[in-house]
C-alpha positions as CSV (number, residue, x, y, z in Angstrom):
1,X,32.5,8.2,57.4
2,X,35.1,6.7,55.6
3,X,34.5,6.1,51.7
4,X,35.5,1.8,52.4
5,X,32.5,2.0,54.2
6,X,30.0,4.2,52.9
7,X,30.9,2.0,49.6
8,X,29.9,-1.1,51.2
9,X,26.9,0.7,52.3
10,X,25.9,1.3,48.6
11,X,26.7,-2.1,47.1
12,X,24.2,-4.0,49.6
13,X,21.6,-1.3,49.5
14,X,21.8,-1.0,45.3
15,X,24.2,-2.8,43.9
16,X,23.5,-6.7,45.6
17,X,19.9,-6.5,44.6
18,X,20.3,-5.0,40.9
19,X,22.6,-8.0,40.3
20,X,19.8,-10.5,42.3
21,X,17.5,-9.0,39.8
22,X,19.4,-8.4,36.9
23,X,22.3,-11.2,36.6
24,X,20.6,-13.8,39.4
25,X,22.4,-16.8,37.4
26,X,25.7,-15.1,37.9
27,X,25.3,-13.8,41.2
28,X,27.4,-16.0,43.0
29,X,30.1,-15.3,40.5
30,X,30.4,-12.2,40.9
31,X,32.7,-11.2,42.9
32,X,32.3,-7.4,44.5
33,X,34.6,-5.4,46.7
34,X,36.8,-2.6,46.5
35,X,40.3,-3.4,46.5
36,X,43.3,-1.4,44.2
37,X,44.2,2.1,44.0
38,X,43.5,5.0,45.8
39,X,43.6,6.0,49.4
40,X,40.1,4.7,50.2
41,X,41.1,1.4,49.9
42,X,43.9,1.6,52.4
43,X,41.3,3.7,54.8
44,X,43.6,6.9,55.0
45,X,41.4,9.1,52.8
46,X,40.3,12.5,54.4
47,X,38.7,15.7,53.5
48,X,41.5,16.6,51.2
49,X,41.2,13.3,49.6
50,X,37.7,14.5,47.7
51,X,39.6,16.6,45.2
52,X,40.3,13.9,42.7
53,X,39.4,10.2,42.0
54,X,36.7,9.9,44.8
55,X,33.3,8.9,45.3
56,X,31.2,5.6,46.0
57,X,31.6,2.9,44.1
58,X,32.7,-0.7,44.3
59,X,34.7,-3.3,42.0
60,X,33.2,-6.5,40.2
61,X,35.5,-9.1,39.4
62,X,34.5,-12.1,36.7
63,X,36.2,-15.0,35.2
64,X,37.1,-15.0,31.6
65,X,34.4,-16.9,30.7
66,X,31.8,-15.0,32.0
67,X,33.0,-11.7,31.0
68,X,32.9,-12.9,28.0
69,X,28.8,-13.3,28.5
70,X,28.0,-10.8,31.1
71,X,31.0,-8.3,30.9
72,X,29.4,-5.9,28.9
73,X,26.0,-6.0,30.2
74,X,27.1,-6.0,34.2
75,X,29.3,-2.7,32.9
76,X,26.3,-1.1,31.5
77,X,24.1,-2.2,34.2
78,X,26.5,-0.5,36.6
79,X,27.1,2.8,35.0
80,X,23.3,2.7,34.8
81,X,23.3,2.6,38.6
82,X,26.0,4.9,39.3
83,X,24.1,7.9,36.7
84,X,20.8,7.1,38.9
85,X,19.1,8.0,42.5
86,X,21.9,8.1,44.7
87,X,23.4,8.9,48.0
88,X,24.7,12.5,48.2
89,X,28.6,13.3,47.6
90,X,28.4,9.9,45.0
91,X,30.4,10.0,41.4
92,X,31.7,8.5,38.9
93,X,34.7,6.9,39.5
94,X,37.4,6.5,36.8
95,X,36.8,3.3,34.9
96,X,40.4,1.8,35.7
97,X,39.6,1.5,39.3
98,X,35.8,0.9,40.0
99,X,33.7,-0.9,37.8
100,X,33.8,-4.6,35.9
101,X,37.2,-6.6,35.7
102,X,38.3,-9.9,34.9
103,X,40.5,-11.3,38.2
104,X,42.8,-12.1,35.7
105,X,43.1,-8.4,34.0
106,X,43.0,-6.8,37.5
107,X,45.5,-8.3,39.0
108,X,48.0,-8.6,36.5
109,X,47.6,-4.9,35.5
110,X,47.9,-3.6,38.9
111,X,51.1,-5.3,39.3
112,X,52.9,-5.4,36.2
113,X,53.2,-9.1,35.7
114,X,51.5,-12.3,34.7
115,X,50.7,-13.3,37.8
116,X,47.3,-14.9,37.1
117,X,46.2,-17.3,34.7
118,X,42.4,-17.8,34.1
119,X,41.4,-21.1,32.1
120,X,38.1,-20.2,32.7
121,X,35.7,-22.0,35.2
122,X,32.4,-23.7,33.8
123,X,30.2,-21.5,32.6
124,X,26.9,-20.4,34.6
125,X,24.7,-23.2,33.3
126,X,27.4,-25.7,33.5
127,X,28.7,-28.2,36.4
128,X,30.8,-27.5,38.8
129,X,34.2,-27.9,38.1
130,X,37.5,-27.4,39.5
131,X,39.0,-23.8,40.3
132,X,41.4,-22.9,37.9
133,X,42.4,-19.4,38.0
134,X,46.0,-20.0,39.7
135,X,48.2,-17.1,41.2
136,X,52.3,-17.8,40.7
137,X,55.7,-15.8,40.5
138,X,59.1,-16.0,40.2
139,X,61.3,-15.0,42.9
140,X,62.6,-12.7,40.0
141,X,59.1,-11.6,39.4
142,X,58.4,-11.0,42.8
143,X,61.7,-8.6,43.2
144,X,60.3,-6.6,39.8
145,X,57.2,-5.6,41.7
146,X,57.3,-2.3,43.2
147,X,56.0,-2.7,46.6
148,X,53.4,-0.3,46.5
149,X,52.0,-2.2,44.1
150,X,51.5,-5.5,46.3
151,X,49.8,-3.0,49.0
152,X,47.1,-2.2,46.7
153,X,46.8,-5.3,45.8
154,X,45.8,-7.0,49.4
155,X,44.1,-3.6,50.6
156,X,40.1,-2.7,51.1
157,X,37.7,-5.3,51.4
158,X,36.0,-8.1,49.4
159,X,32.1,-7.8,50.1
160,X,31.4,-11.4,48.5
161,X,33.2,-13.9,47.0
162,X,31.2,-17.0,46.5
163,X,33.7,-19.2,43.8
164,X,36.8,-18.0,46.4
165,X,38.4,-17.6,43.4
166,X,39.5,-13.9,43.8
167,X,40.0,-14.4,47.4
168,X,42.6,-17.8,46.5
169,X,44.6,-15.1,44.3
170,X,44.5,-12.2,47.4
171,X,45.8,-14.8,50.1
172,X,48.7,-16.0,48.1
173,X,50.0,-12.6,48.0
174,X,49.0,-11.6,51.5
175,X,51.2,-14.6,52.4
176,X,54.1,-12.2,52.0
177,X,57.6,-12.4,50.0
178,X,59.3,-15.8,50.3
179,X,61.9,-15.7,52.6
180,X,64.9,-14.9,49.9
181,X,62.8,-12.3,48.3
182,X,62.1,-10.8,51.5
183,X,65.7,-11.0,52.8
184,X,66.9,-9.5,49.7
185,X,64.6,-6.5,49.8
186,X,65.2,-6.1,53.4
187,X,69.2,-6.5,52.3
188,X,68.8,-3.5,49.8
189,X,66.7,-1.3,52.4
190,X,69.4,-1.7,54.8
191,X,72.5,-0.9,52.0
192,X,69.9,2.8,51.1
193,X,69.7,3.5,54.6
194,X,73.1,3.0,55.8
195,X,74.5,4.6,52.4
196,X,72.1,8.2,52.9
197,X,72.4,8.0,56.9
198,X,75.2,7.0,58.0
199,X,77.5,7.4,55.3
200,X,76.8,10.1,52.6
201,X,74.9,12.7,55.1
202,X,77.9,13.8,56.8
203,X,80.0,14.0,53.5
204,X,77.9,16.5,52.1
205,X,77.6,18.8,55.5
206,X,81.3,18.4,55.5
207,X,81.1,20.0,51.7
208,X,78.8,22.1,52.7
209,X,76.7,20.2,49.5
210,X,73.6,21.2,51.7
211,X,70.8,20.4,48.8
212,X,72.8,16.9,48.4
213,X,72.5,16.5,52.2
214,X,68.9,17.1,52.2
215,X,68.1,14.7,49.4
216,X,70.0,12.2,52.1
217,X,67.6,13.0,54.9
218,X,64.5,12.0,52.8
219,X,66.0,9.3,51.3
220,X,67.4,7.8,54.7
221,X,63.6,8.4,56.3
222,X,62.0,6.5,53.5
223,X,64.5,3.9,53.4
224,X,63.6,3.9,58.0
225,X,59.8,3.4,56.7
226,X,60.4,0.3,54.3
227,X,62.5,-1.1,56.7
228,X,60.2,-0.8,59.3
229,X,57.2,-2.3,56.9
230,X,59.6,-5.4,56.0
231,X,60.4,-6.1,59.7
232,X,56.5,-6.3,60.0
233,X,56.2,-8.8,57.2
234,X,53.4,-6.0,55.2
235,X,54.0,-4.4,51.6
236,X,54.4,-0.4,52.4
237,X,52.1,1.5,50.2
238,X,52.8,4.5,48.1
239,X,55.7,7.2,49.5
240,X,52.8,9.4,50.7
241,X,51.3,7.3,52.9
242,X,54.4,5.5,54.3
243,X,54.2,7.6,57.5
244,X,50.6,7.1,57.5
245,X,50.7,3.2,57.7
246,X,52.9,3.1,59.8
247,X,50.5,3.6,62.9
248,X,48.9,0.7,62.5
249,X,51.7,-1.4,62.6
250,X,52.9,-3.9,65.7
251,X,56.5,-3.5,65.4
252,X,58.8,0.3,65.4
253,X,56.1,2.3,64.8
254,X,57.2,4.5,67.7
255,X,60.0,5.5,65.0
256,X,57.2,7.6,63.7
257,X,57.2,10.3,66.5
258,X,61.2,10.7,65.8
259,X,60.3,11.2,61.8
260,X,58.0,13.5,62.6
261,X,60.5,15.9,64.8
262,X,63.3,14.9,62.3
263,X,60.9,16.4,59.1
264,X,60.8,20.0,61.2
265,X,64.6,20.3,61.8
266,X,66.1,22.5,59.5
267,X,69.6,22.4,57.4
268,X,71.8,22.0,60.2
269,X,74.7,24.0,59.3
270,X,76.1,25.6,62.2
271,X,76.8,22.3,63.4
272,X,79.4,21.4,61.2
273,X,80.9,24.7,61.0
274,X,84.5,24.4,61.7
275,X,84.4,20.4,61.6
276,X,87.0,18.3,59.7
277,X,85.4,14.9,58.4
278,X,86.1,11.7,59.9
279,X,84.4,8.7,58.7
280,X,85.2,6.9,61.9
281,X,83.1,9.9,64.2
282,X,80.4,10.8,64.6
283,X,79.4,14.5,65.0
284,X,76.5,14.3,68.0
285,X,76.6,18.3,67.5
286,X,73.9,17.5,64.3
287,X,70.5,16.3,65.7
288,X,70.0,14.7,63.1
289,X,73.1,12.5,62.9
290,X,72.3,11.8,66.6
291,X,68.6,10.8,64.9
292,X,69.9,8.1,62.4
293,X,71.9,6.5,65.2
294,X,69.0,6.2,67.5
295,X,66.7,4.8,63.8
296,X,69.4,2.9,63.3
297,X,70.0,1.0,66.6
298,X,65.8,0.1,67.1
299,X,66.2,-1.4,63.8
300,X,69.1,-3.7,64.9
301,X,67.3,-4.0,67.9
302,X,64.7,-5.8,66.1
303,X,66.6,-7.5,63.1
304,X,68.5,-9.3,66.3
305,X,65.3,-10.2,67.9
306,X,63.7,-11.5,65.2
307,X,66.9,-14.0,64.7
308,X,67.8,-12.0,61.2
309,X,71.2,-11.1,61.9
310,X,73.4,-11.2,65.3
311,X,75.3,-8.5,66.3
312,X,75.8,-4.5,67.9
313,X,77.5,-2.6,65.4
314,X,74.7,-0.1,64.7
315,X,76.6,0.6,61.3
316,X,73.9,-1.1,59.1
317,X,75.6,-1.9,55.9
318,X,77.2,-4.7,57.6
319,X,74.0,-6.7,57.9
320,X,73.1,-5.7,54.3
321,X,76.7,-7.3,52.9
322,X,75.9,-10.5,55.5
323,X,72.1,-10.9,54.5
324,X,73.2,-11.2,50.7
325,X,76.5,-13.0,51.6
326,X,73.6,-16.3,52.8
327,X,71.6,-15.7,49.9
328,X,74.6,-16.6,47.3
């Protein structure tokens, strides 16, 4: 069983009724889930994942104004039922990721920016009154966010959210980039690819700079990966699970397979022995320069279908220099 579930498991068979027993007024305030950093939340952990950072637990997200009633309590109250009787394999998890947050504090720590404001909502034995915890960002902001970052922030689940108010902040960012943001990124994915696969990898055979040309094979794959997670409109998640994610996405993640069989070939050498550099051919003697053509025309296959860019020169720099040409 994977730990997103077998956490869910333990929230509604002790966490939901210690706060029904313990913080009833607040109950439907509380918001719980698991959502944030960490494999688990993504559902990719595995058996090696139990080395570090890993164990049942769940998140409790509270506005300012009640944290600053219940925050210390609810914490208390939870560490109380993580130390007691227990499902087997369950621990402690590290207090940045699982316990009591504010939505405010959560989100804006995970990402790096004010992205939330929280004027507080009415206090538990006050009216009802409007929402106002409120989710905005620059398009500047938006570009400062590493990417990984905006994965764990829409990943895992929310188990309840009552108010919505968490939920209102999760929605805007699963909403994706706005449409400059996203062309630029997609712009500067295109420009790394290009650059390490099609340009600078055959340099440095042709110098026989084989360490140089190596750190141009790993670059050009994770610069295939993001494109292929922009192209999908979804945030890619940390480098080590790039390849992972990619599975479970709708569009080019057939590229996969070829990653896979590029990762096992080795320096490729021989193939250049004897070969004068020509910036204007391509040596189809290297498998793996064959590779990047074959990356690199799926993924003008697709920026053509989706109506991004128009044309057939598989040289991908060009559609890099035209995206950010329409965004001046």
């Amino acid at each position: 069983m994977q730990n997103l579930k077998r956490c869910r498991e333990f929230y509604e068979r002790y966490g939901a009724p210690m706060l029904h027993e313990q913080f009833g007024e607040y109950e439907n305030r509380i918001v719980v889930g698991m959502v944030g950093e960490g494999s688990d939340c993504f559902g990719f952990d595995d058996a090696i994942s139990t080395d570090h950072d890993y164990g049942t637990g769940f998140c409790m997200w509270l506005t300012e104004s009640d944290y600053a009633e219940i925050g210390e309590a609810l914490s208390k109250a939870y560490g109380e039922l993580m130390q007691g009787e227990r499902p087997e394999g369950v621990q402690l998890f590290m207090d940045c990721r699982r316990g009591v947050f504010t939505v405010s504090d959560f989100y804006n720590r995970l990402l790096g920016e004010p992205v939330v404001t929280d004027r507080s909502l009415p206090g538990a034995g006050e009216a009802p009154g409007k929402d106002t915890i409120q989710a905005e960002l620059s398009d500047t902001a938006w570009m400062r966010i590493p990417e990984d970052r905006l994965a764990s922030a829409v990943n895992g689940q929310v188990f309840r959210d009552d108010m919505g108010a968490f939920t209102k902040v999760r929605e805007y960012l699963e909403a994706y980039y706005p449409e400059r943001v996203w062309k630029r990124r997609l712009a500067e994915a295109l420009y790394r690819y290009s650059q390490s696969a099609q340009s600078n990898y055959a340099r440095m055979m042709a110098r026989q700079d084989y360490v140089t040309a190596g750190i141009c094979t790993m670059q050009a794959m994770k610069a295939a990966m993001e494109l292929v997670y922009l192209l999908n409109r979804r945030y890619a998640p940390y480098y080590k699970w790039l390849r992972r994610g990619m599975d479970k996405l709708p569009r080019l993640s057939d590229l996969g397979q070829l990653l896979d069989a590029m990762s096992q070939v080795g320096c490729q050498a021989d193939a250049w022995r004897g070969k004068q550099y020509n910036p204007y051919e391509l040596n189809t003697e290297d498998p793996l320069v064959r590779a990047f053509e074959v990356i690199a025309g799926q993924l003008l296959s697709e920026l053509n279908r989706q109506g991004i860019v128009k044309g057939d020169n598989p040289f991908l720099d060009i559609y890099s220099k035209q995206l950010l040409s329409e965004l001046e």
